[in-house]
C-alpha positions as CSV (number, residue, x, y, z in Angstrom):
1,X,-1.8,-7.1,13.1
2,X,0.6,-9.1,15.5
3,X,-2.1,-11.4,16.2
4,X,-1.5,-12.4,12.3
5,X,2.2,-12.6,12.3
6,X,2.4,-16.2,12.4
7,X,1.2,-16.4,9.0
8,X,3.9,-14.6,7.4
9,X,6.2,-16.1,5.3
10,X,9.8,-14.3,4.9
11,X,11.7,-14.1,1.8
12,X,15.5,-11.9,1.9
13,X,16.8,-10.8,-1.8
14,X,21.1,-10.0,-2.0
15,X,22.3,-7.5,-3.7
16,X,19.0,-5.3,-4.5
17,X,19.6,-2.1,-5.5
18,X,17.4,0.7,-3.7
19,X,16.5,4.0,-4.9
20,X,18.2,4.1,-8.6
21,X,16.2,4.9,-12.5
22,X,13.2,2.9,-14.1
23,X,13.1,2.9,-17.7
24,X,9.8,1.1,-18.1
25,X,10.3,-1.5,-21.2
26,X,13.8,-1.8,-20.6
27,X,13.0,-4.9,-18.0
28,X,17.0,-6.7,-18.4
29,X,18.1,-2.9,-16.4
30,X,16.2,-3.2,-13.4
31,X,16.2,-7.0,-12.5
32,X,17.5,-6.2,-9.3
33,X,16.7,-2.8,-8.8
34,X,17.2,0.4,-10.7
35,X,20.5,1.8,-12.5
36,X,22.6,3.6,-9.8
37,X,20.6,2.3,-6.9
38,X,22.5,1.2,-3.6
39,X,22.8,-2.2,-2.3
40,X,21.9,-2.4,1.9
41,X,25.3,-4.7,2.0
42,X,26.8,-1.6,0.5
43,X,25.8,0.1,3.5
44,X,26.5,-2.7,6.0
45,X,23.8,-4.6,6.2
46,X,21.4,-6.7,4.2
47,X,20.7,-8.9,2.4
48,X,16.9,-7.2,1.5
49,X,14.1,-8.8,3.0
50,X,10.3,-8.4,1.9
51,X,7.2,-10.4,3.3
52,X,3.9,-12.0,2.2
53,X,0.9,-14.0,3.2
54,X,0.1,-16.9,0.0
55,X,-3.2,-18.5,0.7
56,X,-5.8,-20.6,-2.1
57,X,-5.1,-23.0,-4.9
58,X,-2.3,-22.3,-7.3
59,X,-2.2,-23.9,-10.8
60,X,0.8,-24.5,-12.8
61,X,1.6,-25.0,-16.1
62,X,3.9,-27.7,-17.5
63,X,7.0,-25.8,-16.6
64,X,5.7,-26.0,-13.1
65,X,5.4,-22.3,-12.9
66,X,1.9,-20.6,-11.1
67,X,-0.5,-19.2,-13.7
68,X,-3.5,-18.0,-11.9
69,X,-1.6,-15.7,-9.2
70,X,-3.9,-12.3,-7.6
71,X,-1.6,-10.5,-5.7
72,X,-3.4,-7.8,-3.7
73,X,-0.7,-5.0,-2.2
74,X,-0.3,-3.2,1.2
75,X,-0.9,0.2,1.8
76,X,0.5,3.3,3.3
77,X,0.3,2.5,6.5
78,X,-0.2,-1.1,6.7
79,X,1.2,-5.1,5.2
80,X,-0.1,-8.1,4.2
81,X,-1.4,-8.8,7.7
82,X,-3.4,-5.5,7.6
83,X,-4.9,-6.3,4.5
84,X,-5.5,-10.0,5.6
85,X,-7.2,-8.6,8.2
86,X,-9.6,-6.4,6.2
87,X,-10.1,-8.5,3.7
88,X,-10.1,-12.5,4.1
89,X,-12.6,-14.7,4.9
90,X,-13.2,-15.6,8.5
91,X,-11.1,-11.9,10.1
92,X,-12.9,-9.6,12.0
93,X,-12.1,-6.1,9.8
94,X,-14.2,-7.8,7.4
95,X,-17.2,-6.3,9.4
96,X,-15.5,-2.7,8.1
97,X,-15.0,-3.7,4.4
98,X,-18.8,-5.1,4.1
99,X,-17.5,-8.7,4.1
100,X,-14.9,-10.8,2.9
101,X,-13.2,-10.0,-0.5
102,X,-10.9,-12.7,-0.2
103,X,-12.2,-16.8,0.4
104,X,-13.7,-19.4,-0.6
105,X,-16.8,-18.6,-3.3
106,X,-15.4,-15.0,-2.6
107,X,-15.0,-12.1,-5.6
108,X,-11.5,-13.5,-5.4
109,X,-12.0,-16.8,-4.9
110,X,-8.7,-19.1,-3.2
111,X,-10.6,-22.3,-4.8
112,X,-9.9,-20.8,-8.0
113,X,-6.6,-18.6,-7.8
114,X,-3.2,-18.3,-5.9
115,X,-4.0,-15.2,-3.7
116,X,-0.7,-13.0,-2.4
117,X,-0.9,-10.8,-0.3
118,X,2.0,-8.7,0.0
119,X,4.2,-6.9,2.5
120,X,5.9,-3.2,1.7
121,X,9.1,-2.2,1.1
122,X,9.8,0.3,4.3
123,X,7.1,-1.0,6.8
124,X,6.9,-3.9,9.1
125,X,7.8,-7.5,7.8
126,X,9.9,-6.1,4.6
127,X,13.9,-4.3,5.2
128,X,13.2,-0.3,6.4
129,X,14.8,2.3,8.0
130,X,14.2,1.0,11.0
131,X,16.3,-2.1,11.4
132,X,19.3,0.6,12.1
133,X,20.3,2.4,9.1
134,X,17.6,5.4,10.4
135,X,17.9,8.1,7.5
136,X,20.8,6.9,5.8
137,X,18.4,4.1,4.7
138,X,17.9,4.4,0.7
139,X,15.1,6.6,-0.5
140,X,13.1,3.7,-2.4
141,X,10.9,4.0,-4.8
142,X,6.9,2.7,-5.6
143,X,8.9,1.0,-8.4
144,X,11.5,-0.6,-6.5
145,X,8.5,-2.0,-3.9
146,X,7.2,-3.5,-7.2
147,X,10.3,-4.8,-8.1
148,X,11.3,-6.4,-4.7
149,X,8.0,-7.9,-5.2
150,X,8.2,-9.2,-8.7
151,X,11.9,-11.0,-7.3
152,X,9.7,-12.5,-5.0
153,X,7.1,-14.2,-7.0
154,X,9.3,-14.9,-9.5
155,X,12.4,-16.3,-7.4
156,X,10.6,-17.6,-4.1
157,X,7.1,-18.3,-5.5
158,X,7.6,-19.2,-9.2
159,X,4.7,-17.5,-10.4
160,X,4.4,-17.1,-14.0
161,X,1.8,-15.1,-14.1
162,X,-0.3,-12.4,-12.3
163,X,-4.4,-12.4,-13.6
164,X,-4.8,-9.5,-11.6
165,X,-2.8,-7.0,-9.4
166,X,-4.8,-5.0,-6.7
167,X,-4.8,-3.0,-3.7
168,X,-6.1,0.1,-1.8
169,X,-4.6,3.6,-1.7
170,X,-0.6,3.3,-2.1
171,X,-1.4,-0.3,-3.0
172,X,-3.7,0.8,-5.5
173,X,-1.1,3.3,-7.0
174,X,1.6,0.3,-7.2
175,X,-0.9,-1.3,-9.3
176,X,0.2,1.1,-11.9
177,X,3.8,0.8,-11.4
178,X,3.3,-3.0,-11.8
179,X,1.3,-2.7,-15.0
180,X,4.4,-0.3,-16.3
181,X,7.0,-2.4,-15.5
182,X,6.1,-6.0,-16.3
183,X,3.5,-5.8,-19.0
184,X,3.8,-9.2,-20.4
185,X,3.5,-10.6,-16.4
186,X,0.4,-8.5,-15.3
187,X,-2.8,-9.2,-17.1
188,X,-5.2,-7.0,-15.6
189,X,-5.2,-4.2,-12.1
190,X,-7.9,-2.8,-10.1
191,X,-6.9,0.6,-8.5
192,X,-8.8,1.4,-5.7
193,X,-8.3,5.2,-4.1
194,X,-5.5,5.0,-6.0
195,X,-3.1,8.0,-8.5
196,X,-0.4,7.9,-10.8
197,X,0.9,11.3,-8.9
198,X,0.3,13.3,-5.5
199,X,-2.0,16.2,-6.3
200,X,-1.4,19.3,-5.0
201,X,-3.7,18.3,-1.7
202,X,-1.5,15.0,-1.0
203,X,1.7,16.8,-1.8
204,X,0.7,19.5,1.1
205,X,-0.3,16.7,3.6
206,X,2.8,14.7,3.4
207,X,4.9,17.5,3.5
208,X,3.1,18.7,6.3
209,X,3.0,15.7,8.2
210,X,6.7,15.1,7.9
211,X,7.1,18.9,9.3
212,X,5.0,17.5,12.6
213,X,7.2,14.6,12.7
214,X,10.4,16.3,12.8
215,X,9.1,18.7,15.0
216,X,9.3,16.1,18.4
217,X,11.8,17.4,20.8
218,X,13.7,14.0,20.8
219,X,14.1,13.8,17.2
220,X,14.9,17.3,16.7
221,X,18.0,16.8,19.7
222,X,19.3,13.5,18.4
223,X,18.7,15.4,14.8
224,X,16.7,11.6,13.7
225,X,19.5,9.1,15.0
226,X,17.6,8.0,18.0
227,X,18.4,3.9,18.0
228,X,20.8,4.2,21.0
229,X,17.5,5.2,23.1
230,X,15.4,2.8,24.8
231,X,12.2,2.1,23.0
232,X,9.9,4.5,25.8
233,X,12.7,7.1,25.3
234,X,12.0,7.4,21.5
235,X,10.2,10.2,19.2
236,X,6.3,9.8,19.7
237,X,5.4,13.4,20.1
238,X,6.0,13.7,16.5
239,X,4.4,10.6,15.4
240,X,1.2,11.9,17.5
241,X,1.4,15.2,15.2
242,X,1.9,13.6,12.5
243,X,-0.7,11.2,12.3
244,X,-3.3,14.2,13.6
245,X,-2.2,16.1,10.4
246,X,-3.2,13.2,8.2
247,X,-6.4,12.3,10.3
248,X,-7.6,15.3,10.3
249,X,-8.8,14.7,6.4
250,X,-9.5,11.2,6.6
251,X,-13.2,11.3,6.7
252,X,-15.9,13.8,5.6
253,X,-15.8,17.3,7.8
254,X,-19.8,16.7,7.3
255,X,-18.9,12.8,9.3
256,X,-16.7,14.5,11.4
257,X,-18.7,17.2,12.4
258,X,-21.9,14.4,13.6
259,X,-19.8,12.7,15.9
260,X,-19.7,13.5,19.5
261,X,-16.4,15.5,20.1
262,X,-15.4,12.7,23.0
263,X,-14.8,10.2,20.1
264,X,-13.2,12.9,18.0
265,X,-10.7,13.9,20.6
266,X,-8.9,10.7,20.1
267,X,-7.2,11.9,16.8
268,X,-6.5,15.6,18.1
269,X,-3.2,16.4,19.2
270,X,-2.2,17.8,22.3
271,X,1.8,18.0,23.8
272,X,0.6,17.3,26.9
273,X,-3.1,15.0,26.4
274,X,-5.4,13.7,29.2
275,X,-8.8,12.5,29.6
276,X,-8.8,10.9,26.7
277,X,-7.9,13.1,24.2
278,X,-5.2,12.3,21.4
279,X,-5.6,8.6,23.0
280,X,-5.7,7.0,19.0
281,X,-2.2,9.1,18.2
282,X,-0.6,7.2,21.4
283,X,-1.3,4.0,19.9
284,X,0.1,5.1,16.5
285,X,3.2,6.5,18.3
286,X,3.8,3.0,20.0
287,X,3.2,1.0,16.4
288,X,5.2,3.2,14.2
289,X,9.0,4.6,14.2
290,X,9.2,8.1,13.2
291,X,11.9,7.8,10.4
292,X,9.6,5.0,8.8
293,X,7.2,7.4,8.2
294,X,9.7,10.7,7.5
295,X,11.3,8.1,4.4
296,X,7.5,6.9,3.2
297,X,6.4,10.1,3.1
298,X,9.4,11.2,0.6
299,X,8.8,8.1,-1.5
300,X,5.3,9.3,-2.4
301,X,5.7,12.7,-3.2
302,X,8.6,11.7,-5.2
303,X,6.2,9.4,-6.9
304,X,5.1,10.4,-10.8
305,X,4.3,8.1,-13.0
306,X,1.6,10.3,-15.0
307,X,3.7,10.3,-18.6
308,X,3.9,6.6,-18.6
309,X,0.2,5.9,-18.3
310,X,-0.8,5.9,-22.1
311,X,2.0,2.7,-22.4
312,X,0.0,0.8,-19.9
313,X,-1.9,-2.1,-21.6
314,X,-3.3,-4.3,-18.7
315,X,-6.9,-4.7,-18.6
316,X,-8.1,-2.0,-16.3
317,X,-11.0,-0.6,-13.8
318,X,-10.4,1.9,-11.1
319,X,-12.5,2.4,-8.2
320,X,-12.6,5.7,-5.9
321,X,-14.8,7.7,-4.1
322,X,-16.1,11.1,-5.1
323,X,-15.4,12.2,-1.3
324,X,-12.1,11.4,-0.8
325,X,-9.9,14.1,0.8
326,X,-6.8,12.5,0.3
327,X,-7.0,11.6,-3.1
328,X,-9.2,13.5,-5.6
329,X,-11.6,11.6,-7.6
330,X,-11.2,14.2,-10.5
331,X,-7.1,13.4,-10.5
332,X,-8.1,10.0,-10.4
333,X,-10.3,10.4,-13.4
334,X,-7.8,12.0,-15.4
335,X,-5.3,9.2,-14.6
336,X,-7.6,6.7,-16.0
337,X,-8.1,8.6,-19.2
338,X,-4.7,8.5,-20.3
339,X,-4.8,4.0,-19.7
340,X,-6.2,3.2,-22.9
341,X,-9.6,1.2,-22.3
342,X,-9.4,2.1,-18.7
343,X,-12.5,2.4,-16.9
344,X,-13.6,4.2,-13.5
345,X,-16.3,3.4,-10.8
346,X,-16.8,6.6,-8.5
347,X,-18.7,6.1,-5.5
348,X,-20.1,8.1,-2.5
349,X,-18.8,7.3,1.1
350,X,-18.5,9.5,4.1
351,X,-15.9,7.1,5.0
352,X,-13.9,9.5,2.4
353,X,-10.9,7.6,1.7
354,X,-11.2,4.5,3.9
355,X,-14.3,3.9,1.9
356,X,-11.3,2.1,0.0
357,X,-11.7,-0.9,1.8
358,X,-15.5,-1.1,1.0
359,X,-15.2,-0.4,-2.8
360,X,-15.2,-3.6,-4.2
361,X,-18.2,-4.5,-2.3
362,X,-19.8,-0.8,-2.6
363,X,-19.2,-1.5,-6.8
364,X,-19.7,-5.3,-7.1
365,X,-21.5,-5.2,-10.1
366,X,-18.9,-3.5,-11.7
367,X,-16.2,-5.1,-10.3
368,X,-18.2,-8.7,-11.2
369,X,-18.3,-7.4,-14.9
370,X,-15.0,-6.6,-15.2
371,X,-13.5,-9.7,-13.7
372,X,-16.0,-11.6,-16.6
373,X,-14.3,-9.4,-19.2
374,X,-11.2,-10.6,-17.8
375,X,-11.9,-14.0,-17.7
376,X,-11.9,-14.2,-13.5
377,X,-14.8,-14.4,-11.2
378,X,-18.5,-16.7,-11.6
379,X,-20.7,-16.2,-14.4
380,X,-23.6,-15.5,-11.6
381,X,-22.6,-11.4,-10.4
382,X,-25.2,-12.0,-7.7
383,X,-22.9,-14.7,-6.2
């Protein structure tokens, strides 16, 4: 959201080491990244950078250190701005989520915590392929996301503590990853849409959609290194594809099929579009760089966290709709079975998976209760 850039603050991080091993509960060999990863100043560049937006009222203890932090993680697709923008007080995407998570008196309420929202490894604010290094940019990891973002609470921020970690689809997932990783940091997470794996049906779409990405003409001539081009000259073809691939799921074929096929159009490919059709893709094309999305898409379906889970011992509740296409609510379930004293809320939407963004309002109740358990929210769930 560019019109939400200004509130950004930048943090840069030397020496972190991308794409190396996790051995969750051995904390002192990943402080700055995983064992064998590779440093961007290795490569020629660096040092890391990452992004955040902080916003409500942080307490500290005598050390001086934040005790009351909620960090709330980007997604797939999108930053801290993005879920700003969806979520806090006062934005407009707040009209999409059912109101404001995020505020004042809010079910995370900035008179009463520290609120970050966070900025992704590989997208927008944070250091990503992008910036130059195209595909020779390090294959990262959901853990090393976490990681760069731990260095950054812990270094930038000095937060002592996180009450809650939460987020919505890949933010949801990193969740996990946090709860893994830094146990004694992380007292509770909230998963929304979220898995510990890619099923079989996300494995298929992100494989898929990196085959329409790599299948533009530019891309496929300059075989991905592309930089030298002027911007208008780039690979957007393949972004188009891409991103019609992954629509095509995103919501309910029973929603798809009631709308009028003038508004569908938008998200339909065509090489050559007019009249309007394929009109959302050329806005997705001029927002997004294809080898962004080509390295994203390998970082999730490299993504597997499923033999950890039953080691996780943050306080836990999961929220996901029955109708997601993306991410199925039974692989969910099972994911939450193996957290021990992990709960799940399944919901219906035709919104499918960007239901996400409603859940905690679409399950308030629940998500009221649990943050009583954990010692967050009012004591009034009606408020």
């Amino acid at each position: 959201m560019p019109d939400l850039k200004g509130k950004k603050q930048f943090h840069t991080i030397r020496n972190f080491k991308l794409g190396g091993n996790y051995e969750p509960g051995r904390k002192e060999s990943y402080e700055f990244g995983g064992r064998g990863g590779v440093t961007l100043e290795s490569l020629g560049y660096g040092p890391l950078r990452t992004a955040y937006i902080a916003v409500g009222t942080p307490k500290r203890n005598q050390a001086g250190k934040i005790t009351n932090a909620i960090v709330i993680n980007s997604y797939y697709s999108g930053d801290s701005t993005n879920m700003y923008f969806f979520w806090h007080e006062g934005q407009p995407g707040t009209e999409f989520s059912n109101g404001p998570v995020v505020g004042p008196g809010r079910l995370i309420d900035t008179d009463e915590y520290y609120v970050v929202f966070l900025d992704s490894l590989g997208l927008w604010g944070a250091s990503k392929p992008s910036d130059g290094l195209g595909l020779q940019f390090p294959d990262y990891s959901y853990a090393d996301i976490v990681q760069v973002s731990y260095r950054l609470l812990k270094d930038k921020l000095g937060v002592e503590k996180i009450r809650l970690a939460t987020g919505v689809s890949m933010g949801g997932s990193l969740c996990y990853v946090w709860a893994l990783l830094h146990p004694e940091f992380v007292d509770a997470i909230l998963p929304i849409a979220a898995n510990s794996t890619p099923d079989n049906v996300a494995r298929w779409i992100f494989q898929l959609m990196n085959a329409g990405l790599t299948s533009d003409p530019v891309w496929r001539q300059t075989n991905g290194d592309y930089y030298h081009l002027p911007g208008n000259q780039r690979p957007a073809q393949g972004l188009m594809f891409g991103w019609s691939i992954l629509s095509l799921t995103a919501l309910t074929f029973d929603h798809r099929s009631q709308q009028a096929w003038e508004y569908v159009k938008g998200d339909v490919f065509y090489w050559d579009p007019e009249n309007g059709a394929g009109k959302n893709l050329i806005e997705r094309a001029e927002d997004f760089d294809t080898n962004d999305m080509i390295v994203r898409n390998r970082t999730c379906l490299k993504y597997d966290i499923s033999d950890h889970l039953h080691e996780i011992k943050s306080n836990t509740l999961v929220l996901h709709a029955y109708t997601d296409q993306w991410l199925i609510y039974e692989k969910a379930k099972e994911t939450a079975d193996k957290i021990p004293g992990a709960r799940i809320v399944g919901f219906e939407s035709p919104l499918a998976h960007y239901s996400c963004f409603r859940a905690p309002h679409v399950c308030k109740k629940d998500v009221s209760s649990f943050f009583r358990d954990i010692g967050l929210g009012p004591e009034d769930e009606t408020q």
